[in-house]
C-alpha positions as protocol buffer text, in pm:
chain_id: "A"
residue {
  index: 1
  type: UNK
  ca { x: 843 y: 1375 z: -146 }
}
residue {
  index: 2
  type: UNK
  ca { x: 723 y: 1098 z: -399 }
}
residue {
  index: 3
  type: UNK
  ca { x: 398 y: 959 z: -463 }
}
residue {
  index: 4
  type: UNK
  ca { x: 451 y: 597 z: -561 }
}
residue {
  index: 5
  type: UNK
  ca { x: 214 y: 379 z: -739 }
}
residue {
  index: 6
  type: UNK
  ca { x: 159 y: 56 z: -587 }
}
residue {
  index: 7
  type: UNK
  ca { x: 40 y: -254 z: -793 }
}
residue {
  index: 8
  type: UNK
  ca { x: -83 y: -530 z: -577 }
}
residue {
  index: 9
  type: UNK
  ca { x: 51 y: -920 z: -763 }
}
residue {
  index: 10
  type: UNK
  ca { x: -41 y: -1137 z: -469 }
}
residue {
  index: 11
  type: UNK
  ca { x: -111 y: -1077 z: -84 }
}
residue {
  index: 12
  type: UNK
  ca { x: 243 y: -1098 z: 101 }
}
residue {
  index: 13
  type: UNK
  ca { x: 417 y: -862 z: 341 }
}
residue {
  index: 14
  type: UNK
  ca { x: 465 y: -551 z: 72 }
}
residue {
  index: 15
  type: UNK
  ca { x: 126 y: -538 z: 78 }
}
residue {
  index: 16
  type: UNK
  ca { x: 75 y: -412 z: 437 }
}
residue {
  index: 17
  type: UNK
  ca { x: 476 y: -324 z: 531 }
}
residue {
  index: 18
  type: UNK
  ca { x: 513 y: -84 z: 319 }
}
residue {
  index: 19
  type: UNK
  ca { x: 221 y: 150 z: 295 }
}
residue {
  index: 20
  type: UNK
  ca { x: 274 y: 281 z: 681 }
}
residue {
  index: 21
  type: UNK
  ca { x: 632 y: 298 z: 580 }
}
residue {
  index: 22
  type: UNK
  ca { x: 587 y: 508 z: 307 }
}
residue {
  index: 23
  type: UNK
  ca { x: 369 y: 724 z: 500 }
}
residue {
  index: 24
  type: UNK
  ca { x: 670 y: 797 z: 774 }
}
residue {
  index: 25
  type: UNK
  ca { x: 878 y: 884 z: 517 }
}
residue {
  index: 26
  type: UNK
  ca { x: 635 y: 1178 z: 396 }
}
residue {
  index: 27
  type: UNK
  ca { x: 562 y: 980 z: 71 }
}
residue {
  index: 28
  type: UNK
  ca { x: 187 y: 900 z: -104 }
}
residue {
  index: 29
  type: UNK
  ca { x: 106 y: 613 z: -289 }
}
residue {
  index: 30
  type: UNK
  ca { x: -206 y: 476 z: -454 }
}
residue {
  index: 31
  type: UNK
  ca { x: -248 y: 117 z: -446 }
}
residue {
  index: 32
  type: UNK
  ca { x: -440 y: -91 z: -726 }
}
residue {
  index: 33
  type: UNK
  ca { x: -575 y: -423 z: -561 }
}
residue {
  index: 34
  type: UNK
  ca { x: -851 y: -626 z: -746 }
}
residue {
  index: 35
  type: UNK
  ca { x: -962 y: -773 z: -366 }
}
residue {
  index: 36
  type: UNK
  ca { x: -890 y: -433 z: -175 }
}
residue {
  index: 37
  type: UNK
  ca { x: -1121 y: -605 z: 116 }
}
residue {
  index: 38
  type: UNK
  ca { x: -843 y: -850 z: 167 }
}
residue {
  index: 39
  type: UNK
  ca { x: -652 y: -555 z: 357 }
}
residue {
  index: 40
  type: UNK
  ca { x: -952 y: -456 z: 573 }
}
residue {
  index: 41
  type: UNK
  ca { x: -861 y: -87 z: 590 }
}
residue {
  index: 42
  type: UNK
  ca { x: -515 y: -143 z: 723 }
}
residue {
  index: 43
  type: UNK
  ca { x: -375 y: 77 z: 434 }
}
residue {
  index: 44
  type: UNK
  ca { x: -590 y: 386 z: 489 }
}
């Protein structure tokens, strides 16, 4: 599977749709937020 790198330009629906989809797929990602508090865990 892929491990994806994930570079956060502005809070919007990629930012929280696609992590848990990634993660039923059997990918990884990183994600590089400069306000990771603004997703309150819901990427973990």
């Amino acid at each position: 599977m892929a491990h994806v790198l994930m570079i956060e330009s502005w809070v919007g629906a990629s930012g929280n749709l696609l992590p848990p989809r990634l993660k039923s797929l059997g990918h990884t990602y990183i994600f590089v937020s400069n306000e990771v508090q603004v997703y309150n865990n819901s990427l973990c």
